[in-house]
Kinemage of the C-alpha trace (Angstrom):
@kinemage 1
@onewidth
@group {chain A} dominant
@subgroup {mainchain}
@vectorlist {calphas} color= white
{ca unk a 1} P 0.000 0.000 0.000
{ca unk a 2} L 1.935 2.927 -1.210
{ca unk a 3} L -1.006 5.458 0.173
{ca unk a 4} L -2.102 4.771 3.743
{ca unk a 5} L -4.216 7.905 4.306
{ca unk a 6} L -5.597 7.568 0.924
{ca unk a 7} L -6.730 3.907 2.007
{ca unk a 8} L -8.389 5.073 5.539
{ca unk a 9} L -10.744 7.450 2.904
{ca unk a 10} L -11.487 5.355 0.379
{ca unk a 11} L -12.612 2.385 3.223
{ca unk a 12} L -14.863 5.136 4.854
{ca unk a 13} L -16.651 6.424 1.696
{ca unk a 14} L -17.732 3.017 0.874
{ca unk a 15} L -18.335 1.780 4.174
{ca unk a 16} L -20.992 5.230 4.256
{ca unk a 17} L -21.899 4.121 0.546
{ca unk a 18} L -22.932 0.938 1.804
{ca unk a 19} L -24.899 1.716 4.868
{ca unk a 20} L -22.559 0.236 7.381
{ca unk a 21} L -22.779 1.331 10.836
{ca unk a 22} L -18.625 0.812 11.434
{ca unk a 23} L -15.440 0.086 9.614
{ca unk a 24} L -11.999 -1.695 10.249
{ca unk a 25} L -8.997 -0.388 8.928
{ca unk a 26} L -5.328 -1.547 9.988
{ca unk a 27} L -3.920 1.190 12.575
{ca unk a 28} L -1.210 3.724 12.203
{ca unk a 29} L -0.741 7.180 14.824
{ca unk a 30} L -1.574 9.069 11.774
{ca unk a 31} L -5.165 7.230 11.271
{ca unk a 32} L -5.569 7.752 14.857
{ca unk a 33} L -5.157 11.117 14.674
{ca unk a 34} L -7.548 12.089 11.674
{ca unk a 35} L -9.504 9.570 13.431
{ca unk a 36} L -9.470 12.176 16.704
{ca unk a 37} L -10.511 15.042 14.682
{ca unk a 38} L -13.552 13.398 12.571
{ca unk a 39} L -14.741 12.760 16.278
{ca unk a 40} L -14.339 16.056 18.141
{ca unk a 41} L -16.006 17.421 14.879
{ca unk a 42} L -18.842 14.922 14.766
{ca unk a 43} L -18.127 13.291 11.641
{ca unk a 44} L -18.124 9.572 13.832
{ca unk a 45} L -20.125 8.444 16.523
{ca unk a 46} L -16.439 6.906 17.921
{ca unk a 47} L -13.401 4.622 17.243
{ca unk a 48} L -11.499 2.199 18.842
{ca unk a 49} L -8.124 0.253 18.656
{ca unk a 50} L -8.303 -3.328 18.883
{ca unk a 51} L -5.655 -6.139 19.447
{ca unk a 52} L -6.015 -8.570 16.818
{ca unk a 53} L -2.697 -10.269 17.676
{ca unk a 54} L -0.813 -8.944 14.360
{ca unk a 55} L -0.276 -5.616 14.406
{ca unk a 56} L -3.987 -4.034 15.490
{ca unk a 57} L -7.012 -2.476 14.004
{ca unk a 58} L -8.892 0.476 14.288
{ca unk a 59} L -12.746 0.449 14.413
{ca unk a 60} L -14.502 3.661 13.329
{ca unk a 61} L -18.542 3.854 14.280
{ca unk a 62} L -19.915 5.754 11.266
{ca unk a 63} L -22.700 8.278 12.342
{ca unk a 64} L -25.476 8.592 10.234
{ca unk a 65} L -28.663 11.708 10.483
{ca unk a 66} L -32.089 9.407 9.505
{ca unk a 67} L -30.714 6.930 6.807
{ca unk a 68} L -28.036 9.477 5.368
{ca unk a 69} L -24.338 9.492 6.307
{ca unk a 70} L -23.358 12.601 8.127
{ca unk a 71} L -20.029 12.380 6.231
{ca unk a 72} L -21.507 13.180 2.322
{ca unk a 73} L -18.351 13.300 0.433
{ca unk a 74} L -14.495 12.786 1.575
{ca unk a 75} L -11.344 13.747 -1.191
{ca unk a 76} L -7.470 13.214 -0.432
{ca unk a 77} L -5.923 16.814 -1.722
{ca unk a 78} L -2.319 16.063 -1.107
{ca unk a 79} L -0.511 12.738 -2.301
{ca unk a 80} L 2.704 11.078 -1.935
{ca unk a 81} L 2.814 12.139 -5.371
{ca unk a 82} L 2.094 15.633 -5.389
{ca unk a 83} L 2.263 17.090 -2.031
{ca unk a 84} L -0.013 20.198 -1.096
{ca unk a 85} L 1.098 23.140 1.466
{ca unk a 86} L -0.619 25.900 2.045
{ca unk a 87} L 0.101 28.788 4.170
{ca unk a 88} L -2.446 30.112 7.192
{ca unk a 89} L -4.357 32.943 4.811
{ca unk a 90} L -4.635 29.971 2.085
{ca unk a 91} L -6.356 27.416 4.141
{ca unk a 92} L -9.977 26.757 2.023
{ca unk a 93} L -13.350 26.735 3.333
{ca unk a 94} L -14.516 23.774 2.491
{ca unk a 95} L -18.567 24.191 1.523
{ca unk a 96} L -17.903 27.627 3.404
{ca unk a 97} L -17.589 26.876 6.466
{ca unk a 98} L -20.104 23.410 6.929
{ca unk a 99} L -17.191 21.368 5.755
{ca unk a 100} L -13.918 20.610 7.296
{ca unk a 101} L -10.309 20.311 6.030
{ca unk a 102} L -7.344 18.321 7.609
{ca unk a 103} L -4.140 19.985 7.164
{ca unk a 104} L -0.984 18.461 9.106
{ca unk a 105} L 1.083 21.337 10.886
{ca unk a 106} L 4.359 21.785 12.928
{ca unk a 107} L 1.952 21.084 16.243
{ca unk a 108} L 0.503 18.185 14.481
{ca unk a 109} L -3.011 17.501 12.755
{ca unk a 110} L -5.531 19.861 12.912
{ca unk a 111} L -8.927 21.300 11.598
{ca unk a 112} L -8.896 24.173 9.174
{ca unk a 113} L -10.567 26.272 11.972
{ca unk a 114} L -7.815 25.263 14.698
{ca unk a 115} L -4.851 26.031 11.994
{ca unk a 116} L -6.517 29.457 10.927
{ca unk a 117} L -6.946 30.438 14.485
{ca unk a 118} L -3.469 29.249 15.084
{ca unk a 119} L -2.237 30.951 12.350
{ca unk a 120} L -0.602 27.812 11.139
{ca unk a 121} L -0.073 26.494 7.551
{ca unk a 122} L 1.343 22.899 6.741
{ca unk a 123} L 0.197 20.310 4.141
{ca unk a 124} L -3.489 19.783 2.965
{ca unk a 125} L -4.470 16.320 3.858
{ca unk a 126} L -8.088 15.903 2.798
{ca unk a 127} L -11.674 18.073 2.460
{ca unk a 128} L -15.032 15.650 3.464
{ca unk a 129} L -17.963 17.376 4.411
């Protein structure tokens, strides 16, 4: 898998394509991370990290509104091919404001909101709203 982060979006969208109520995806601290923020933003209901005797997984609970997901669409910006940085006053407003973006700063992860009032840039990881 030459994409990890690319791989923790992609199982996501189909896993709220298909209705499921939680998905497993092999762990890293970076999934955990975005994993942090899609919570304290109310993208998932909750994740865990499970022992599975190899080398762990980690169990997001999707969160759905009625029969829709809450999390509507999800795009990696920045790849291992073509990286994206952008500085604090560049930082986009995904479906302005109602959306979030991931960007990964000097003080780690972080919402677009936390890195603008931070006045941090870094690399654009990924829009979903």
């Amino acid at each position: 898998m030459t994409d990890p982060v690319a791989d923790l979006l992609t199982r996501i969208r189909n896993a709220c394509q298909a209705g499921h109520r939680r998905v497993d995806i092999p762990v890293s601290k970076l999934k955990i991370e975005i994993a942090k923020l899609l919570l304290n933003n109310h993208y998932i209901q909750d994740y865990k990290v499970l022992d599975d005797g190899q080398h762990g997984l980690l169990r997001l609970y999707l969160k759905y509104h009625g029969d829709n997901s809450v999390i509507r669409e999800l795009k990696r910006v920045s790849t291992p091919g073509l990286r994206r940085y952008v500085k604090s006053r560049e930082i986009p407003r995904v479906k302005n404001g109602l959306g979030m973006a991931i960007l990964s700063t000097p003080q780690g992860l972080m919402s677009d909101r936390d890195a603008r009032r931070a006045r941090l840039g870094g690399e654009l990881i990924a829009v979903l709203w």
